[in-house]
C-alpha positions, -999 to 999 in steps of 0.1 A, spaced: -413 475 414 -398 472 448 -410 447 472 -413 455 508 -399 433 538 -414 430 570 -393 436 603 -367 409 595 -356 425 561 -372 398 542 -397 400 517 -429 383 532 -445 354 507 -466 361 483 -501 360 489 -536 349 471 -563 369 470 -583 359 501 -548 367 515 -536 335 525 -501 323 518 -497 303 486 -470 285 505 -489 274 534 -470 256 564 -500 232 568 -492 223 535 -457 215 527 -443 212 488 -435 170 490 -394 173 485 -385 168 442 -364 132 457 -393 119 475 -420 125 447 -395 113 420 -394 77 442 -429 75 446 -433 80 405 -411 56 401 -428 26 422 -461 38 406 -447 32 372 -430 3 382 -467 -13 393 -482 1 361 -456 -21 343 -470 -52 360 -505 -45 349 -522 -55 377 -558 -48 360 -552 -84 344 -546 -101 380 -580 -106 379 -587 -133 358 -563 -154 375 -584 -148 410 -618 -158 391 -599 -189 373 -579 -201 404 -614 -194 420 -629 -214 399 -611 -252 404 -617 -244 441 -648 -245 436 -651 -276 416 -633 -295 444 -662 -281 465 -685 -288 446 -665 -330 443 -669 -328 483 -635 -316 498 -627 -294 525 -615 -262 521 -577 -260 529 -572 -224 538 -533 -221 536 -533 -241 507 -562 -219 490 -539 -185 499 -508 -202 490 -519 -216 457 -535 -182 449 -500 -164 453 -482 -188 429 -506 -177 402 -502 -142 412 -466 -143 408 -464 -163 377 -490 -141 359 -469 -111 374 -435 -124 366 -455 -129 328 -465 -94 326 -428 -82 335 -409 -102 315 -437 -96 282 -425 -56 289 -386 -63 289 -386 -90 259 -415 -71 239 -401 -33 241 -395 -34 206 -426 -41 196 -444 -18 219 -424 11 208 -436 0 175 -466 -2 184 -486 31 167 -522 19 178 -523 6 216 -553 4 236 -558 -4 275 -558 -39 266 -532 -38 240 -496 -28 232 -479 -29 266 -481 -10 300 -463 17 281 -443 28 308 -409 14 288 -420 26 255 -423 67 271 -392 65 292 -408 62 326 -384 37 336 -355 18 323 -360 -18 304 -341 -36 332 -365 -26 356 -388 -53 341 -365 -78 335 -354 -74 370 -387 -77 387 -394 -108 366 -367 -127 384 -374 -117 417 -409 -128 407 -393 -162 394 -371 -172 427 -404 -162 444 -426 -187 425 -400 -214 434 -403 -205 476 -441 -206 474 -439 -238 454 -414 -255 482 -438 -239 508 -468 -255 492 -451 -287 493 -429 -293 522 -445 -267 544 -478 -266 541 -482 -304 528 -495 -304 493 -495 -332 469 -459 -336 456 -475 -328 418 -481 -294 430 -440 -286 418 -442 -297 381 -476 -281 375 -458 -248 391 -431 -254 371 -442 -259 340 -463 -227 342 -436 -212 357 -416 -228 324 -443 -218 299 -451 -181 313 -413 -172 308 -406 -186 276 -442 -168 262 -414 -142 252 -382 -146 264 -355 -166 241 -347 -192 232 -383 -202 227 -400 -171 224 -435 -188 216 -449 -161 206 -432 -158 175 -433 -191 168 -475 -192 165 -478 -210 199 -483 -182 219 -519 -182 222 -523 -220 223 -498 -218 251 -511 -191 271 -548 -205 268 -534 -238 283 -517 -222 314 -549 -195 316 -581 -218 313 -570 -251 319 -541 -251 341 -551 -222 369 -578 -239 379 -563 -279 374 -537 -262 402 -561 -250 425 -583 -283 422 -554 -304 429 -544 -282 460 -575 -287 471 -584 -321 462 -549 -341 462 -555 -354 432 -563 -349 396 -597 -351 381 -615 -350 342 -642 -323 356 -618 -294 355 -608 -302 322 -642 -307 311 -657 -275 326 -622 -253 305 -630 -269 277 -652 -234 265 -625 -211 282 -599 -226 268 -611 -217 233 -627 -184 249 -595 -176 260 -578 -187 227 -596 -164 204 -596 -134 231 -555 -136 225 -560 -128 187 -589 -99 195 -560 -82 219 -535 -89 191 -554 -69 160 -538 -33 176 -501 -51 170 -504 -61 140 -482 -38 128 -457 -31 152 -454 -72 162 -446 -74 122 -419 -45 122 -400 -63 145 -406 -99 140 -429 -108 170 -452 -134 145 -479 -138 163 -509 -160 152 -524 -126 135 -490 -117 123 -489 -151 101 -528 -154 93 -534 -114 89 -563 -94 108 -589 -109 85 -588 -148 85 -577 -142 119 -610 -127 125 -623 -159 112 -608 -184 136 -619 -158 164 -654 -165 152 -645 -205 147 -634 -208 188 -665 -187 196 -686 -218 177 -661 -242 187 -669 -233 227 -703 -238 225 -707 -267 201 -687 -287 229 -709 -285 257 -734 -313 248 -699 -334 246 -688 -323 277 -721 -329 293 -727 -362 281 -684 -366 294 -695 -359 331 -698 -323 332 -726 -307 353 -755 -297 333 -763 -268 351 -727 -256 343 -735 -264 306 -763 -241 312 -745 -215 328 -719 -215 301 -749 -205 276 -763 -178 294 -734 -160 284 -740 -170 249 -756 -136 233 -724 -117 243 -702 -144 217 -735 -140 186 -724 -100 188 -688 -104 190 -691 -131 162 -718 -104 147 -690 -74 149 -664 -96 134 -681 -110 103 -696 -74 96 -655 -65 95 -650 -49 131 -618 -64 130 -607 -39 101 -618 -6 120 -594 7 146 -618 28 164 -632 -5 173 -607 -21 185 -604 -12 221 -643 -22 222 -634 -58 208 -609 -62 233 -627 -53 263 -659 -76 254 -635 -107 245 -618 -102 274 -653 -98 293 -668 -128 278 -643 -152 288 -646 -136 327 -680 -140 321 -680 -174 317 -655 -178 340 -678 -161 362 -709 -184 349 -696 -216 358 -677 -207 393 -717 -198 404 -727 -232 389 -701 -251 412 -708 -230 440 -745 -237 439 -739 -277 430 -713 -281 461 -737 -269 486 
C-alpha cells in the first residue's frame, strides 16, 4: 500500500485514532544512552538495599535517646555525623555481601524480598565489580567521617576504634580471609555490630563516655536480632550449602535451627527482670513486653513447622524482621518519654 507525503515529499507520522501524532514533540522518546545510565544507577542503588537502612536509623536513634534520657544535650553535628557512619558501614555491608556472596545468590532457587541478595548480580543487571567497587568507596568514606567526628567536630577519641571495628567486622561478615559467615559467626557478629554497638556509638557521641544502660536495654535485640539472621537464612539453605557459605542453618539445618530461633525469642524476654533489677528502666522493660504477642506467634509458627514450608517463608522474614524494629521501636519511646 503506498503511503502518501505531504508537501515536503515525506511521509507525515503516523497517527492514533483521535488523530494525534504517536510521536508527539511535547513528548520526546528519552535517547537509548541516557535511559541505559539511568538503569544502571537504579540498579546500582537496588544493589545497596537501601529498604534495610532503616534499622540502623531506629537503632542509632535509639542510644541517642538513652543519652537523653541520662541528661545530655543534644549535639547536632555529632548526631548527623554519627548517623552517616552507620549509614555507610551498613551500605558498604550490603555491597560487599553482593560481590563476595554472588555465588550463593545465583544459587539461590528460593529468594524472597528479605532473602537471597538484591538480585541485580545474579540477573546480569550489572557487573560483580560494581559492588565490590562501591564497597570501597563506601570504606575510605567511613574512615573521613570517622576523622571528621574526631578531629573536626570534637568527639571522644573512642569514637575511631568503635568505627573501626564495625568498620572491621561489617567487611569481614563475607569478604576473605575471615568470611564469618562461613565460619558460624556470622550472626553472633552481626547482632553485636546491629543491636549492641549502633546504638553504644551513638550514646557515646552523645554522652562522651561509655555506659552499662545501653547494653542493658540491647540485651532483648541482641538476641531478637540474633534469631531474625537465621529466619532470613531458611530461603539459603540450599544455595549457601552448594557453594560452601555455612551459615548457622547451613551447619544446624532448618529444623533445630528453628529451635534456637524459638530459644533467643525465650531467651529475650526471660532477661528483662535481670536487666531490670541491673539498672535498666522499668518502663523500658515494659515496653519491651508489649511487643511480646508478636514473638508467642512467631514461636507458635515455628514449633507448628513454618520453618519447613517455603510459601511461608517470606512471612517469617518480614515479622522477624518487624519484631526486632518493634522493639527497637518500643524502647526508643520508653527513653524518649523517661528523658523528658
Amino acid at each position: 500500500m503506498e503511503t502518501k507525503s505531504d508537501a515536503t515529499g515525506i511521509a507525515p507520522a503516523a497517527r492514533n485514532e483521535d488523530g494525534r501524532r504517536q510521536s508527539d514533540a511535547n513528548t520526546p522518546e528519552m535517547p537509548l544512552a541516557v535511559r541505559s545510565r539511568r538503569t544502571r544507577v537504579v540498579d546500582l542503588i537496588r544493589l545497596g538495599r537501601p529498604v534495610f537502612l532503616g534499622g540502623g536509623v531506629l537503632l542509632y536513634a535509639l542510644g541517642a535517646a538513652i543519652a537523653v534520657a541520662e541528661g545530655a544535650q543534644v549535639n547536632v553535628a555529632l548526631l548527623l555525623w554519627g548517623q552517616l557512619a552507620v549509614t555507610s558501614i551498613q551500605l558498604m555491608t550490603h555491597y560487599s555481601n553482593e560481590y563476595f556472596d554472588f555465588a550463593a545468590d545465583r544459587a539461590n532457587s528460593t529468594p524472597t524480598r528479605w532473602a537471597g541478595g538484591s538480585r541485580v548480580l545474579p540477573e546480569g543487571r550489572l557487573p560483580a565489580s560494581a559492588a565490590l567497587h562501591a564497597a570501597i568507596v563506601l570504606v575510605v568514606m567511613t574512615v573521613l567521617i570517622a576523622w571528621t567526628l574526631v578531629f573536626i567536630l570534637g568527639a571522644g577519641l573512642l569514637a575511631l576504634p568503635l568505627i573501626g571495628l564495625a568498620l572491621f567486622l561489617a567487611w569481614s561478615y563475607s569478604a576473605p580471609p575471615l568470611t564469618l559467615h562461613s565460619r558460624g559467626l556470622g550472626e553472633l557478629t552481626t547482632a553485636v555490630l546491629v543491636a549492641i554497638a549502633v546504638p553504644l556509638l551513638a550514646f557515646y557521641l552523645q554522652t562522651g563516655r561509655l555506659d552499662a544502660l545501653p547494653l542493658l536495654a540491647s540485651v532483648p535485640l541482641f538476641f531478637l536480632q540474633f534469631g531474625m539472621l537465621l529466619l532470613v537464612e531458611l530461603p539459603d539453605e540450599k544455595g549457601d550449602a552448594q557453594v560452601g557459605k555455612r551459615t548457622l542453618v547451613v551447619r544446624l539445618g532448618a529444623y533445630r535451627a528453628s529451635q534456637v530461633y524459638v530459644a533467643a525469642l525465650l531467651t529475650s524476654y526471660a532477661t528483662l527482670p535481670f536487666l531490670v533489677a541491673a539498672g535498666l528502666p522499668s518502663a523500658v522493660a515494659l515496653a519491651v513486653g508489649c511487643v511480646s504477642p508478636l514473638a508467642i506467634w512467631l514461636g507458635w509458627q515455628l514449633v507448628h513447622g513454618a520453618w519447613s514450608i517455603p510459601a511461608r517463608w517470606e512471612s517469617l522474614c518480614f515479622w522477624g524482621i518487624g519484631l526486632l524494629m518493634g522493639t527497637a521501636g518500643a524502647e526508643l519511646v520508653a527513653f524518649l518519654i523517661i528523658g523528658r
